[in-house]
N, C-alpha and C positions, 0 to 999 in steps of 0.2 A: 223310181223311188230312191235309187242310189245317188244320183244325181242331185234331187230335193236333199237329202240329210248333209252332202257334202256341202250344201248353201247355207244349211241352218248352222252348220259348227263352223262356218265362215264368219257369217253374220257374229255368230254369240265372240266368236273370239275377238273381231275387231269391235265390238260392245264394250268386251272389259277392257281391253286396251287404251280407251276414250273415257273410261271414268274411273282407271285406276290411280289414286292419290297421290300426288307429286311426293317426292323424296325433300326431308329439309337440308335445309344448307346451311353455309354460315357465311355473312356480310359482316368481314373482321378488315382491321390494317393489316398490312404487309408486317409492320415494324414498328417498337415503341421504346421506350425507355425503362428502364429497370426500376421497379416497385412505383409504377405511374401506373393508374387506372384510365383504362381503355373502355370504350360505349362501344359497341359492336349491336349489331341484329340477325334472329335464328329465321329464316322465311322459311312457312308454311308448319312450325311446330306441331307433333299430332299429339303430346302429353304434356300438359304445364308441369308436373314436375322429373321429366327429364332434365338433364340439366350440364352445364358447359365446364368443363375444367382446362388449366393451361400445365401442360409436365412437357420435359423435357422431350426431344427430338428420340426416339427409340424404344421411350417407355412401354412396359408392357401391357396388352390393350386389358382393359378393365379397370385398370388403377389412375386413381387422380387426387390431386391437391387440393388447392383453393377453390372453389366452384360457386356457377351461382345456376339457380334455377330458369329454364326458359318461359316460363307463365306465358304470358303475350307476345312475347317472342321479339320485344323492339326496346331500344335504350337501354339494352342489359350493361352492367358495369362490373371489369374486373379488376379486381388489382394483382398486378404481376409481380412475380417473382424480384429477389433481389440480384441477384445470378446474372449476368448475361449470356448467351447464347442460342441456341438453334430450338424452340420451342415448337409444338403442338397447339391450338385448341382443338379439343374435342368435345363434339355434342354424344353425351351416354345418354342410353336409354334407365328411365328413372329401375331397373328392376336388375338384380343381380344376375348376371357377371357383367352387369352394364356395357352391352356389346358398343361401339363405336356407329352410329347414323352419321354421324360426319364430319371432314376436319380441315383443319389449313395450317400451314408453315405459320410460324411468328418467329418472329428474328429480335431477340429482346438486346440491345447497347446498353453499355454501361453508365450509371449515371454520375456524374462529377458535381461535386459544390469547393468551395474555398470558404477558409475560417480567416478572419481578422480579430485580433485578441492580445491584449498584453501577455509577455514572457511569464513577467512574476506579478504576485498578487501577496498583500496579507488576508493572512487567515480570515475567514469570513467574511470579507470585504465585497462590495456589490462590485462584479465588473461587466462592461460591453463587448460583447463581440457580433462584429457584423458579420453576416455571411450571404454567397451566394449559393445556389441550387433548384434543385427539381422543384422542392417547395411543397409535395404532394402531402395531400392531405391529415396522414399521419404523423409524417418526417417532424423531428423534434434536433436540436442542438443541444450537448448535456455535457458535464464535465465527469470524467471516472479516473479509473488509475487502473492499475491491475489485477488487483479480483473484482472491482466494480466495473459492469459497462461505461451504468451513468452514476452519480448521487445526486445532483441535481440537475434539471432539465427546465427545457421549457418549447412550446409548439413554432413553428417557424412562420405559422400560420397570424403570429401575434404581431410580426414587421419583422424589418429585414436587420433591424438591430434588436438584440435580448437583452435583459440585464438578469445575471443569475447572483447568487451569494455563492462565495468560494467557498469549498469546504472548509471547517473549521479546526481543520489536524491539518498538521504543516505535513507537507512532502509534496513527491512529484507527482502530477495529474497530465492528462490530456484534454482538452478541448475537443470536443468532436460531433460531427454532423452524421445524425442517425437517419435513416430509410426506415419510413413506419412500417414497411412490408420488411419483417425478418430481422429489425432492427442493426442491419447490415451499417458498418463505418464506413461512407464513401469520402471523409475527408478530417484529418487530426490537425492538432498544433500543440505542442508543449505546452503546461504552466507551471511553474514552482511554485509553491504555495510554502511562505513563510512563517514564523509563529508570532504570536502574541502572547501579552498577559496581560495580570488585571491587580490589582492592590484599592483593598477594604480598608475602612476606617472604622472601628465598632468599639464600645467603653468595654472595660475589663471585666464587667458584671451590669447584671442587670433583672429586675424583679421579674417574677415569670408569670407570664402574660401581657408583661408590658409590651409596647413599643419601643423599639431598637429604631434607632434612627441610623443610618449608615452612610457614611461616605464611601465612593467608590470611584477609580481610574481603571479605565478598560477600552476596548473599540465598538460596544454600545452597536453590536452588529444585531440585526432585526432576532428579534425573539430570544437575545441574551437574558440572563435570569440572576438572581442575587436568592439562595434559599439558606435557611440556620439547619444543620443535623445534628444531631448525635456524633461527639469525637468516635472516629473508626468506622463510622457507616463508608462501605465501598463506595469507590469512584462512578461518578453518571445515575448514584438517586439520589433525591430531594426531598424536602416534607416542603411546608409552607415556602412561597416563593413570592418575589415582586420582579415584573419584567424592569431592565435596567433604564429602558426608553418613560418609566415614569417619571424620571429624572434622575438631578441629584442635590442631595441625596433622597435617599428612595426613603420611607420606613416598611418595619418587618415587624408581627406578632411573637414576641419571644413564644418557645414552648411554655406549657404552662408546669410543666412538672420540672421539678431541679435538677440542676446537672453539669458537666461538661459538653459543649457545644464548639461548632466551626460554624463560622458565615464562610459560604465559598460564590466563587462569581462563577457559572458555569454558562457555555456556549449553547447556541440555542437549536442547532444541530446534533452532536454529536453528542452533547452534555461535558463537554471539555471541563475541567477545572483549569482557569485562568491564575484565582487567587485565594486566598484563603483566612481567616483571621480568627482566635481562640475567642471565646468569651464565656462565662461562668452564667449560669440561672439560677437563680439563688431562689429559694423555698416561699412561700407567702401563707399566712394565716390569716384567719377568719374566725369570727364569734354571729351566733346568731342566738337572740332572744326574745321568746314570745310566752303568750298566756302558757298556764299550764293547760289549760280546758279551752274549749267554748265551745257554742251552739251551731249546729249545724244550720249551715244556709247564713250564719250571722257576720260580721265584719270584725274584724280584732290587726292592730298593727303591732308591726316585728322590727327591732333594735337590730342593726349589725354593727359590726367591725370586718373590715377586709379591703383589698386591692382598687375594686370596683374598676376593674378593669372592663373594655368596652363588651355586652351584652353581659356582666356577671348578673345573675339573678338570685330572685330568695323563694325557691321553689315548695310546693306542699303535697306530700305524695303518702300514701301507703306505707307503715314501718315495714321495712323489709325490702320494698320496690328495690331492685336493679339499677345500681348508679346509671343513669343519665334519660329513665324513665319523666315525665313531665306530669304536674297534675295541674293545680291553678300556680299562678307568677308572676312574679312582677322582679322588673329591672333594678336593680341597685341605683343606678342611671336618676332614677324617680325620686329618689330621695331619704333619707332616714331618721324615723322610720319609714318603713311602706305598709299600705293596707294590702290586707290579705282578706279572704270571703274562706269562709271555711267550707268543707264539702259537706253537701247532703247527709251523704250516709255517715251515720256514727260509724265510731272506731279508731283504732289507733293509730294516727299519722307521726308522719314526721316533718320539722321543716328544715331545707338544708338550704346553705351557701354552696350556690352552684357555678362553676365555672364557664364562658361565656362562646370557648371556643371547643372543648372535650367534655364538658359540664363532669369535671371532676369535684368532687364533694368537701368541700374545705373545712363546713362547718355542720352539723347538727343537731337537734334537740327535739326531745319528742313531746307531742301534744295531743290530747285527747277532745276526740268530736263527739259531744253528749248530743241525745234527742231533742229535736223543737219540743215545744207545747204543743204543736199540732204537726201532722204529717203533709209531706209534699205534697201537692197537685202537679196536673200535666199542662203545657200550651201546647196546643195543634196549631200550625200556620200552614194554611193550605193558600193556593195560587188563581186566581180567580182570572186570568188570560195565560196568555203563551212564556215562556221565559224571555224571550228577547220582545222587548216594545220596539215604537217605530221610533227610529232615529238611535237607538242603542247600537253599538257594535260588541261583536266576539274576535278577539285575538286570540289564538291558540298557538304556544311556542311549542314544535317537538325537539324531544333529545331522537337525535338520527346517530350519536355518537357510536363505538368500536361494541360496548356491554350491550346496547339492541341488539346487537346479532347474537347474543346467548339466548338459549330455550329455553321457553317450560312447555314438557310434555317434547310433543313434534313441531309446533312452531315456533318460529325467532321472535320473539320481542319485537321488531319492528315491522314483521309482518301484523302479529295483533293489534299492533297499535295502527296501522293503516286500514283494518277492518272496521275498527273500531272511529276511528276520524270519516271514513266512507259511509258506516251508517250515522252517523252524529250528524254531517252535511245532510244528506239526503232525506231525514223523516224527525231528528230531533230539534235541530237551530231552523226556526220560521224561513222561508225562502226570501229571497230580497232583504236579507238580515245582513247589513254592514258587517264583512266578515273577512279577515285575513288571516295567514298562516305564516310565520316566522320556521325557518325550521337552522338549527346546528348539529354539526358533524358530521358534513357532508365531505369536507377534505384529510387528509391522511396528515396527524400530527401537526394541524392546524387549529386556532380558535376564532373560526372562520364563523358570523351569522348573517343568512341570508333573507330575504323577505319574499319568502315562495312563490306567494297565493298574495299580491296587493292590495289595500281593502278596496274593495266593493262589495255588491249587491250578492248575494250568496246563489249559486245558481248550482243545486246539489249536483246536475249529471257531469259538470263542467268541472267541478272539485273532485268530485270521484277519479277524472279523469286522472289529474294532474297530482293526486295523491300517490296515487297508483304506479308512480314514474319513483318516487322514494326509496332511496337506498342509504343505509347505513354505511359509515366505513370504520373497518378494522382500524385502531392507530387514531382516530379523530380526538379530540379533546374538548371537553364541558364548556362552553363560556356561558353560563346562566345570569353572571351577570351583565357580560354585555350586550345579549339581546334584549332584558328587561331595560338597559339603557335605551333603548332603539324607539320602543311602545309609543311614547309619547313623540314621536316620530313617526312611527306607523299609521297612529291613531288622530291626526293632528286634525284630517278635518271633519272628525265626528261632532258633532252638536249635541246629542242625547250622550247618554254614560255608558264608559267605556269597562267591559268584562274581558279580562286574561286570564287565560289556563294554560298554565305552566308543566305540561306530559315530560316529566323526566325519572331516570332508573339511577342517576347516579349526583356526585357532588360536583361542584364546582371544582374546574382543574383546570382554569384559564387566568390566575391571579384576582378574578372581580370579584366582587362584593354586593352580592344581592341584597342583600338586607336592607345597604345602602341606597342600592336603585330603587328599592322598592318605597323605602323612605322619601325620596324624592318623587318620585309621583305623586304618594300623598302630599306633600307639602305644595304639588306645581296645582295643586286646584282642580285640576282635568275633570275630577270623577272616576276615579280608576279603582274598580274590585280588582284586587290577583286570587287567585286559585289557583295550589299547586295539589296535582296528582304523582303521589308518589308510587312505581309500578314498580313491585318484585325489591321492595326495598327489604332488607335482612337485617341493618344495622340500628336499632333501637336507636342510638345518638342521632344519625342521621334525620330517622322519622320525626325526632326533636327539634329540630334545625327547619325544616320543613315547615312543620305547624308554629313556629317561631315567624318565619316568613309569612305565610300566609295571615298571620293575627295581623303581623305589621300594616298585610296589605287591607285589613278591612276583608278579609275574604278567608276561603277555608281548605285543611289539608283532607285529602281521601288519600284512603291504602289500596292497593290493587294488586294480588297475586296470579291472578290468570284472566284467561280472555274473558268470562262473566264477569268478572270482578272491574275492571278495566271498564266496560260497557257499563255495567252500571256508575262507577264511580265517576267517568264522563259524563254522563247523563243528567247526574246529580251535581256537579260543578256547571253545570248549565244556570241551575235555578238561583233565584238570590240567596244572598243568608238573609240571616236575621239575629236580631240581641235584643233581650228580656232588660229590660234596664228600671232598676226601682226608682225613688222618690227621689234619691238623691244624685241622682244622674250616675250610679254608679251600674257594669255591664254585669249582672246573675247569672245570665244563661244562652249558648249561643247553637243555633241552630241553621238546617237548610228549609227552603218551603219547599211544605210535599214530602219534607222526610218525617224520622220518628218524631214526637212530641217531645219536648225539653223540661225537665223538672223544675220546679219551685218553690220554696215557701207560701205559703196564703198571704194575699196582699196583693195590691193593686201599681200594673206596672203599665210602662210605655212598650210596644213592639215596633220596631224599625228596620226597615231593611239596609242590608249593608251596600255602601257606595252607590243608594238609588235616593234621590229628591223626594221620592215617595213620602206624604205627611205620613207619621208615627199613630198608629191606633192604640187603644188602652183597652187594657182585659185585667181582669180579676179573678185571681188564682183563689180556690177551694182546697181545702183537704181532698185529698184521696178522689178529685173528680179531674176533670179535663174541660181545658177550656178552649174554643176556639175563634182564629180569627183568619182572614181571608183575606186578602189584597188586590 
């Protein structure tokens, strides 16, 4: 018996022996270079998320740096230290105190590049400098000084010659070659960086609101600027600006309120003032004159006196409204007089001279809106297929600018609004819907637009994706008008008619001029509705400006304060509009299809939709009933 049990604890022992599981290892180099990433393999891994770290030669066991997980255990990649000398890898076990399963010597060298670069430079000036190096994948060449590393840079990855702008503050700098790992200097070279200036040319006065035409001598270095402030506003802010590469001379929208004023030339880095010049704003007056009365829903035209400076208008709003509130309008631009439609509702209005860029109130006089002889009726426009036809496309531009990332509630702004665009693709634009994405604000203190999402065929799970990847940046700047320049570029080989929706939270801060872009599409024939969604807008003028645009485009403004609001007000900038137009080809009442009903006097009109070929159907408005019509 003693005999038998001594065989069977033989057997079981050499049993486990034969199928107890290999220990992992590591298949590493000997040796690599400093802040170069290494591909190494873990054999026989027994937890994907153990994981490999490299520290120094002594460290104490449990603690690690950079690490990467061993999952499959083959082609893992690390980037090393900037440091040279006597290193570890260690594979830890994924659970605390991460004991040590197993390790090997690395021997990390130092890595060297050379810079080639002129000594001196002027201010702002583009300059080359070639260099040699590692080249690893992060490693970037940048110029800094002494409390900067870098101020401007650029990837090494771009060729082996850069071209950066010098800084635009004279003094002394360094050229230097940065290790993406730990952003370590493995190689300088002096630059003195000398100054410049700039000298304006502007009249001694000039009417406010006008255009200032300006001459100006400067070094016209990328993103230099020309703006009018206020005498005493601190150095490095701006109000209104023209980049100086529009030419010369540039022109500039005087303020419109009077005063003492600088035009200064400021640098488009640092905001340097170059140069500076006084000029006076001298006050402008306005008259406005209309009926004392008339009938609601009826037409009556208004007499001015004023500047008529570009978008002044002759606005009709509520006695009492809040300067730069909007009601019905019409441009000075149009003529004088100009017809005006009075509102619906009786009551007491008022009609002002409005200003085109502040809508400051130059002139007004009050008018009373007496009852029709009969009471309004409703139009219903309801939608008889999908919002997008076939061959129609959707262009949607986002603001991704630095304000996206402010909350309401717990989420960012640009997080709602990628909620919001991922359900819009996926269940509200028809699939195969000609569809592209424009998005700005992607770079830091740039007015940088890019064309996300190129048009094609709308393919929801494929856009969700690629939304999804959207990030805001702190420091980006508006260009709303240069990407509405682009559309007709985006848009160019659509055949059916072209819808834009314009998702933004803030104004134009890129020198353009939407208004103007937007003009230009209408005029180029395309077929082009715009739509702009204004989201978490707070500024009443603003909200003015907006649906200002949006009239231009043939298309319509929505407000949006939170993520329902948002979703809905997306959803509803999907569908067409529409305008109530009576006999005499004049526009009543303007509406979305599918949304509320639009008021009207009894009488027989045309329903059109906006920026669609679609023929015009006729309805005939009742008192106090609803009429409808379907498309």
């Amino acid at each position: 018996m003693l005999a038998r049990s001594l065989l069977s604890a033989f057997l079981l022992s050499t049993l486990a022996v034969s199928i107890a599981v290999a220990e992992p290892a590591l298949d590493t180099p000997a040796s690599a270079t400093a802040g170069a990433e290494i591909t190494f393999t873990v054999t026989d891994p027994s937890n994907p998320k153990d994981f490999v770290t490299v520290v120094p030669k002594g460290t104490r066991e449990g603690a690690y740096q950079t690490y990467v997980y061993v999952e499959k255990g083959v082609g893992l990649k690390l980037v090393l230290p900037p440091e040279p000398g006597d290193y570890e890898l260690r594979l830890l076990r994924a659970n605390s105190p991460y004991p040590t399963l197993a390790r090997k010597p690395l021997k990390i060298e130092a890595a060297t590049a050379t810079l080639e670069a002129p000594t001196e430079i002027a201010a702002g000036k583009e300059i080359q400098i070639k260099w040699t190096g590692p080249n690893n994948a992060r490693d970037f060449v940048g110029i800094g000084d002494a409390s900067r590393p870098y101020i401007t840079y650029d990837y090494t990855r771009k060729g082996s010659t850069i071209k950066l702008a010098a800084p635009d503050k004279a003094g002394d700098y360094e050229v230097r070659y940065f290790l993406g790992s730990g952003y370590k200097v493995i190689a300088s070279q002096p630059l003195k960086v000398t100054s410049t200036s700039a000298k304006l040319t502007v009249p001694a006065t000039i009417a406010a609101g006008a255009n200032i035409r300006i001459g100006w001598e400067g070094p016209n270095n990328p993103r230099d600027f020309i703006t009018i402030v206020k005498v005493g506003t601190p150095e490095k802010q701006y109000a209104a600006y023209v980049y100086t590469s529009k030419g010369n001379p540039v022109e500039l929208r005087a303020p419109e309120q009077a005063g003492e004023y600088e035009v200064r030339y400021l640098t488009g880095q640092a905001y340097q003032t170059l140069g500076s010049a006084r000029i006076s704003v001298g006050a402008v007056s306005a008259t406005v004159k209309g009926p004392e009365s008339a009938v609601a829903g009826s037409t009556f035209t208004v007499n001015w006196t004023g500047p008529n400076n570009q978008r002044d208008f002759i606005n009709i709003v509520p006695k009492g409204a809040r300067e730069g509130e909007s009601g019905g309008w019409s441009y000075t631009s149009k003529g004088n007089p100009v017809t005006m439609r009075a509102p619906l509702a009786p009551g007491e209005y008022e009609l002002r001279y409005s200003t085109g860029q502040s809508y400051i109130t130059l002139a007004r006089t009050s008018i009373q809106i007496t009852p029709g002889k009969e009471e309004p009726g409703l139009v219903q426009v309801q939608a008889a297929t999908g919002s997008a036809g076939a061959g129609n496309a959707v262009e949607i531009i986002l603001d991704a600018s630095g304000s996206m990332l402010q909350k309401i509630g717990a989420q960012r702004r640009i997080d709602i609004a990628k909620e919001t665009l991922t359900k819009l693709t996926s269940s509200t634009i028809p699939a195969g819907t000609p569809f592209a994405l424009r998005v700005f604000g992607r770079e830091v203190d740039s007015c940088q637009t890019d064309l996300f999402m190129p048009l094609g065929p709308l393919n929801g799970a494929a856009a969700g994706a690629q939304i999804s990847k959207l990030e805001a940046k702190n420091g980006a700047k508006t260009p709303i008008g240069a990407s509405l320049a682009r559309v007709a570029e985006d848009l160019a080989s659509v055949k059916g008619e072209r819808l834009v929706v314009l998702l933004t939270d803030g104004e134009e801060t890129c020198d353009g001029d939407p208004a103007a872009e937007i003009e230009k599409l209408q005029q180029s024939g395309l077929g082009v509705r715009v739509n702009i969604v204004g989201f978490a807008i707070d500024d009443a003028k603003l909200a003015v400006t907006f649906r200002q645009w949006a009239n231009a485009g043939k298309g319509s403004f929505f407000e949006a304060n939170d993520a329902a609001g948002l979703s809905n007000a997306m959803a509803r900038a999907m569908q067409p509009g529409f305008e109530l137009v009576d006999s005499k080809g004049q526009v009543v009442a303007e509406g979305i299809v599918g949304a509320d009903p639009v008021k009207a006097m009894p009488g027989t009109y045309s329903v059109r939709l906006k920026g669609r070929s679609t023929a015009p159907q006729t309805v005939t408005v009742k008192a106090k009933e609803t009429a409808g019509v379907r498309f």
